[in-house]
C-alpha positions, -999 to 999 in steps of 0.1 A, spaced: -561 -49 -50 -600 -45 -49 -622 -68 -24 -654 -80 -44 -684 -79 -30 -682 -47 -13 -688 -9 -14 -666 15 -34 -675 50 -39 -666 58 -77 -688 90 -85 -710 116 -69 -749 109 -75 -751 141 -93 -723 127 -116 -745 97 -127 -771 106 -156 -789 90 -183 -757 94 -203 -731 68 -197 -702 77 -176 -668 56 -175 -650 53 -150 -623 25 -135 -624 6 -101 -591 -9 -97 -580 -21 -130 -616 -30 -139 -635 -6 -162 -670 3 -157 -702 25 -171 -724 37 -147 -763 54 -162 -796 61 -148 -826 42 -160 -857 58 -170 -867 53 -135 -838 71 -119 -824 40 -108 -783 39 -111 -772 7 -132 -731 -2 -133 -719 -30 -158 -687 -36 -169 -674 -10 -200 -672 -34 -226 -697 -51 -251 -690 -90 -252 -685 -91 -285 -658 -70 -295 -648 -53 -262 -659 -19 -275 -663 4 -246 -704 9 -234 -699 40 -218 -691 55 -259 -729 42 -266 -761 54 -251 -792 47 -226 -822 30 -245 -849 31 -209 -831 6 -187 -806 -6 -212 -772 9 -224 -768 1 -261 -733 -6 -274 -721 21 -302 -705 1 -321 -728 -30 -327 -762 -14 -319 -765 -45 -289 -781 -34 -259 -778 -50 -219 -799 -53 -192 -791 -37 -159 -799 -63 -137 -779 -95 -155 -756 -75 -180 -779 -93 -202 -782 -86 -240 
């Protein structure tokens, strides 16, 4: 069982780069990145459309773009 709203430890800062890494808290999959900035972004591993997995597409500056539809999301909402 996972608790919301609280701190998990799912990878070593030298683990997160600009290229998206998947990993899976619980039973809930996720993509962590690093923005141009350096900034660490975590969203859930899967477009909205089709449920294709993000962490299979790439970083575009702050966004992560889905490989198979070309959509990209925000960091902050999960936006696209």
């Amino acid at each position: 069982m996972i608790i919301r709203d609280c701190w998990y430890v799912v990878a070593w800062s030298d683990d997160v780069t600009d290229r998206p890494l998947a990993r899976t808290l619980g039973t809930e999959p996720i993509v962590l990145y690093r923005t141009a900035d350096g900034a660490v972004a975590c969203l859930r591993d899967e477009c909205s459309h089709r449920a294709a997995p993000l962490s299979l597409g790439r970083t575009l500056g702050s966004h992560v773009q889905c490989a198979y539809h070309g959509i990209e999301f925000d960091r902050t909402a999960g936006a696209c």
